[in-house]
N, C-alpha and C positions, 0 to 999 in steps of 0.2 A: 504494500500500500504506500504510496506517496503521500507521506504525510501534509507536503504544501498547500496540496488542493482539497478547498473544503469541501467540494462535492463530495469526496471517498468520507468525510466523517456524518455527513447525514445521515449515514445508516445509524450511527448512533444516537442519534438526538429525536426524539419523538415528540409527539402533538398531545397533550391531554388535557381537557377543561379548554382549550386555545390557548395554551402555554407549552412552551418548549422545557423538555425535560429530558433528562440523559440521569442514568440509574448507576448507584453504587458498583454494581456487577461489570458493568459498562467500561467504566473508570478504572477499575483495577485490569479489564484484559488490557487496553489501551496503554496503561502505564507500564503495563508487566509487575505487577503488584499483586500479593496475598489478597481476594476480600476479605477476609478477613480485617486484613490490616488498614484498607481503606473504611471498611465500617466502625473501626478503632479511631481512625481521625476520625470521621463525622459525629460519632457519639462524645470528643474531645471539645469536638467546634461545639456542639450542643449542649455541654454541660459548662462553657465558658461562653458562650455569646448569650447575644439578645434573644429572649423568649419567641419576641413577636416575629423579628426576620429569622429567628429559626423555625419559626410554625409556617410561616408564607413559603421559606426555600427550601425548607426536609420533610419529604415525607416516609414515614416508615409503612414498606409492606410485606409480602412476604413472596417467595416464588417457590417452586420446587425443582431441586436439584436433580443431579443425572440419576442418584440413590433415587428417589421419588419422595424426598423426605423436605420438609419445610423449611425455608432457612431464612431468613432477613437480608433485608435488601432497602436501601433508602434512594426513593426520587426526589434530585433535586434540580432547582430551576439554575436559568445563567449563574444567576448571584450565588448561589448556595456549589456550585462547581467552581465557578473562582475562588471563593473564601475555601474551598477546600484544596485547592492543587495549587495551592500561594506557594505554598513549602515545599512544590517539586521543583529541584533546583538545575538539573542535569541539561543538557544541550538536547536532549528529546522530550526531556519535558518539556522543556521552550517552545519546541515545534509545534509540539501534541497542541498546546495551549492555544498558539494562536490558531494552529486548524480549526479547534473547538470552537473559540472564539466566532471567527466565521462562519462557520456551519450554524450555530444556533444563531447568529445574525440573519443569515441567509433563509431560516427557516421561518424567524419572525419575520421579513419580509414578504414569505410568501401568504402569511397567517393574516397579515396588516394586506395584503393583495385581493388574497380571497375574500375575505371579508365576514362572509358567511358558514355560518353552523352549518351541519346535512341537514336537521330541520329547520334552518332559517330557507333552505335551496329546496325541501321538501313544499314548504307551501309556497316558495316566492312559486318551481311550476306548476303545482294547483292552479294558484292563481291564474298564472298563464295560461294553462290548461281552460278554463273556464273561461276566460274571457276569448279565444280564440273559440271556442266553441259558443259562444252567443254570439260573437260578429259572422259565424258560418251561418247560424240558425238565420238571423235578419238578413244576410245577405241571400239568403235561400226563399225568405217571405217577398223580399224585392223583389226578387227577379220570376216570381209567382202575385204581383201584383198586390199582395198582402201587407206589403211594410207602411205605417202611417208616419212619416218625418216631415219635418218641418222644410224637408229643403226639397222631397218630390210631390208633388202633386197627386194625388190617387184616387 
């Protein structure tokens, strides 16, 4: 992988609530780090930062591993992946970083682009849906003599 280009880090970076998030699991293969050991800082950042930018940037969930057994896993947003990889110091962390960087920029862009939820796009085509089907309906009553408007005469 070419770390440069932030296209190759979008597979890490996901969409959830309309926010971009990239997951503890994530961070440790990327870094080549224990999770273990990345879950060790983020419970550090969380036991010394702010309550409230820690509730907005970390979320605790859980996945199951290759055993099928449950194990912890924190998603967290831009903020909450910077304050935690501050203290990667190495000439690949450098890189990793700003690819990430990137990539979650890249991804709010296209978040800030689209605009819309699947249900904000579910009913905008209803909507369109229905109104394309009433301007068929009237244009079917015109041209059968039946439409009464203001602007033909009938």
């Amino acid at each position: 992988m070419q770390l440069a280009n932030p296209e190759n880090f979008k597979q890490f970076i996901q969409i959830k609530d309309r926010k971009t998030i990239t997951t503890s699991e994530i961070v440790a293969k990327v870094f080549g780090k224990y999770h273990k050991h990345v879950i060790r800082d983020i419970r550090e950042i969380l036991e010394s930062g702010d309550e409230e930018f820690n509730r907005t940037n970390f979320g605790l969930v859980e996945y199951i591993d290759k055993k099928g057994e449950k194990r912890p896993m924190f998603e967290m947003t831009k903020d909450g992946f910077m304050l935690l990889v501050m203290g990667y110091k190495t000439k690949k962390a450098m890189a990793i970083k700003i690819s990430y960087i990137k990539a979650f920029n890249s991804m709010a862009e296209q978040i800030s682009q689209n605009g819309l939820t699947l249900l904000e796009q579910y009913y905008q085509a209803i909507g369109e849906h229905k109104a394309e089907k009433q301007l068929a309906s009237f244009c079917g009553k015109a041209l059968n003599g039946k439409a009464k408007s203001q602007y033909w005469k009938v």
